[in-house]
N, C-alpha and C positions, 0 to 999 in steps of 0.2 A: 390505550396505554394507561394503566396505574399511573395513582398521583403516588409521586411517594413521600413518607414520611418525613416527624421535621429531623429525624439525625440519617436518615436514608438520602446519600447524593443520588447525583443524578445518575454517575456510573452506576452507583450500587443497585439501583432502581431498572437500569435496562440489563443487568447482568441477571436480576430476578426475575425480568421478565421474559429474557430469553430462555432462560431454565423453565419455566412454566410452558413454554412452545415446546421445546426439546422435549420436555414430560409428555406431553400431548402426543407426541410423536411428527410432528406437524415440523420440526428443522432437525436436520440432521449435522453431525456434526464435521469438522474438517477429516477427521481420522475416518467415519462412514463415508465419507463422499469420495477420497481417495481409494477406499478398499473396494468401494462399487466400480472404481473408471477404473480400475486396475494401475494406479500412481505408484511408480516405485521409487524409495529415496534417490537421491543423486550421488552417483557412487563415482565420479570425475569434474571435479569443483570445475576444472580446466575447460569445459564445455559450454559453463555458464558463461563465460568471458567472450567468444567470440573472437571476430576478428574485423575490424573495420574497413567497411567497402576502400578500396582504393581510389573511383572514382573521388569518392567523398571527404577524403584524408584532408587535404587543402583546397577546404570551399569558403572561407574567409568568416567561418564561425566563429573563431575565437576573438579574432580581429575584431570582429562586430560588437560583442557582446563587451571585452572593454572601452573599446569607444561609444557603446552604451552608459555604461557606467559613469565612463569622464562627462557626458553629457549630461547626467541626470545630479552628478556632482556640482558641475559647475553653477549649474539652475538652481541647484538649494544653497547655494551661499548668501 
């Protein structure tokens, strides 16, 4: 890894380093590696959402997770 310069962040420094592999041909980019697996956008937002197991609907998660909370609350006073 390049050092980078003194007005070069750190971003700017692995965004030019990544370009330098990309040139190389050595990483490919997200738009290549979908068009290789054959990825097609998502054409039903509705799909991405799911549906939550019923088993699992009331398994005492939520419950927990604020009496998590009130616990962690009450210990930092």
């Amino acid at each position: 890894m390049s050092k980078p310069n003194q007005t070069e962040t750190p971003t700017d420094s692995l965004i030019n380093e990544l370009a330098a592999i990309r040139a190389k041909g050595h990483l490919k980019s997200f738009e290549d590696l979908a068009r290789e697996q054959g990825v097609k956008p998502m054409t039903n937002f509705d799909a991405l959402l799911g549906v939550w197991p019923e088993e699992e609907r009331d398994d005492g998660f939520e419950e927990a997770v604020l009496r998590w909370r009130r616990e962690v609350m009450v210990g930092n006073e």
